[in-house]
C-alpha positions as CSV (number, residue, x, y, z in Angstrom):
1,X,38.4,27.3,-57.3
2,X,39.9,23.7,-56.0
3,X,42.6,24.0,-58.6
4,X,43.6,27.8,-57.8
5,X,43.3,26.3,-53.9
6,X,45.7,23.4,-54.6
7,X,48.1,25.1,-56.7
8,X,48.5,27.9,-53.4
9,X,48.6,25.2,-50.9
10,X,51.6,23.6,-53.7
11,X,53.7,27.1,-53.7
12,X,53.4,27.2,-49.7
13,X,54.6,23.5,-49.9
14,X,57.6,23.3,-52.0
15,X,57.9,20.1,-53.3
16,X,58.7,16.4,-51.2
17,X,56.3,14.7,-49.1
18,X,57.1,14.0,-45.6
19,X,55.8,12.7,-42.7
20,X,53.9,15.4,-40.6
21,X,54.5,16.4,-36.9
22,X,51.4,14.4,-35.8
23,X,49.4,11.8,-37.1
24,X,45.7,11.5,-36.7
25,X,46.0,9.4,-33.5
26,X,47.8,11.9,-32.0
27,X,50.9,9.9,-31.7
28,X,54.3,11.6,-32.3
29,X,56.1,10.0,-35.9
30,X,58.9,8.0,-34.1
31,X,56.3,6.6,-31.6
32,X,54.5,5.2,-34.8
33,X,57.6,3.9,-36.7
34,X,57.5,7.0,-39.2
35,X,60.4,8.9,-40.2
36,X,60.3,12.7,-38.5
37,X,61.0,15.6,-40.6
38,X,64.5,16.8,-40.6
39,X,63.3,20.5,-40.6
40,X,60.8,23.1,-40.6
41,X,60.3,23.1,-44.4
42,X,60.0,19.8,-44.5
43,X,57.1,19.4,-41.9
44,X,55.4,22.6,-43.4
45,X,55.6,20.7,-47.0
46,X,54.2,17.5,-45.3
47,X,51.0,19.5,-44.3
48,X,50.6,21.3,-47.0
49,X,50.9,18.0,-49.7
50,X,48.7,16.3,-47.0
51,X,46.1,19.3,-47.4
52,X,46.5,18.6,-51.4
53,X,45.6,15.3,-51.3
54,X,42.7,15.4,-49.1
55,X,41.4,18.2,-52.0
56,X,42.5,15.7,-54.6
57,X,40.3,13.0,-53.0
58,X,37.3,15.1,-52.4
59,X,37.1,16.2,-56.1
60,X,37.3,12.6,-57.1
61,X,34.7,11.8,-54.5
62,X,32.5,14.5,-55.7
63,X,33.0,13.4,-59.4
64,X,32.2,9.5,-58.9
65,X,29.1,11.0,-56.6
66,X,28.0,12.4,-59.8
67,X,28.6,9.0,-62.2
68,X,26.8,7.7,-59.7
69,X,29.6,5.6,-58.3
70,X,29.9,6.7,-54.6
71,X,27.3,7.4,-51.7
72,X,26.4,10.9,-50.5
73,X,27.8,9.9,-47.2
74,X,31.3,9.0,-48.6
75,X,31.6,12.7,-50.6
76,X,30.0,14.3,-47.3
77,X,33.1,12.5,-45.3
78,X,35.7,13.5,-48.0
79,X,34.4,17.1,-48.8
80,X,34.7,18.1,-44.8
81,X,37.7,16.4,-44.3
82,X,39.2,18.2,-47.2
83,X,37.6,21.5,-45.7
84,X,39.1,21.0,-42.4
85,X,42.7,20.4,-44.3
86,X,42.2,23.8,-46.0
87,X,40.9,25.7,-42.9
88,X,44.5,24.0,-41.1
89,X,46.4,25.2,-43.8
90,X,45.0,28.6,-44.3
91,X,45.4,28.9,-40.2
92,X,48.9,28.2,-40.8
93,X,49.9,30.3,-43.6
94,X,48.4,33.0,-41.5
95,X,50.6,32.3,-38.8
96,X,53.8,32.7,-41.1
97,X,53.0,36.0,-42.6
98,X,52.1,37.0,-39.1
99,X,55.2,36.1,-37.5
100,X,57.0,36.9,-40.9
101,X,55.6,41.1,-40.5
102,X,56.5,40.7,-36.6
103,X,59.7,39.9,-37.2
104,X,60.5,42.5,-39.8
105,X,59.1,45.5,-37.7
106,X,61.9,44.3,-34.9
107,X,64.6,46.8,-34.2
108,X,68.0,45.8,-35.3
């Protein structure tokens, strides 16, 4: 289920990582000394390979939790946070193919 999750969240992506719109702090990229996305795509890949790797990190969480290697409290942390990513990304995909079918039903 996590890969067929990541490899979906990878095809809405595209490719590069970039920095994305807003950082946990809420402070803008420039404010921070980040580089800001030069467009669209490139924010929407940001989020999406952010989303990834908070997937990645909760599998490996989860798998050291079971070698006995990590606390249940570190693989709670990691499995929400990843969770919340994926609920942010699925909320934004829906937004797309929303506006994407509003914009094709418009007149020409």
């Amino acid at each position: 289920m996590i890969t067929s999750a990541l490899s979906a969240l990878h095809k809405i992506g595209g490719g590069g990582l970039s920095e994305t719109l807003t950082t946990r702090s809420g402070s803008t990229p420039a404010a921070s000394g980040a580089v800001a996305p030069k467009s669209f795509g490139e924010a929407l890949a940001g989020v999406a390979n952010d989303a990834i790797g908070a997937l990645k990190g909760a599998e490996t969480m989860s798998t050291q939790a079971l070698q006995g290697k990590a606390d249940t409290r570190e693989v709670v942390d990691a499995v929400m946070n990843a969770e919340q990513s994926l609920q942010a990304a699925i909320a934004i995909r829906d937004k797309i193919v929303s506006s994407y079918l509003e914009i094709s039903r418009m007149q020409i």
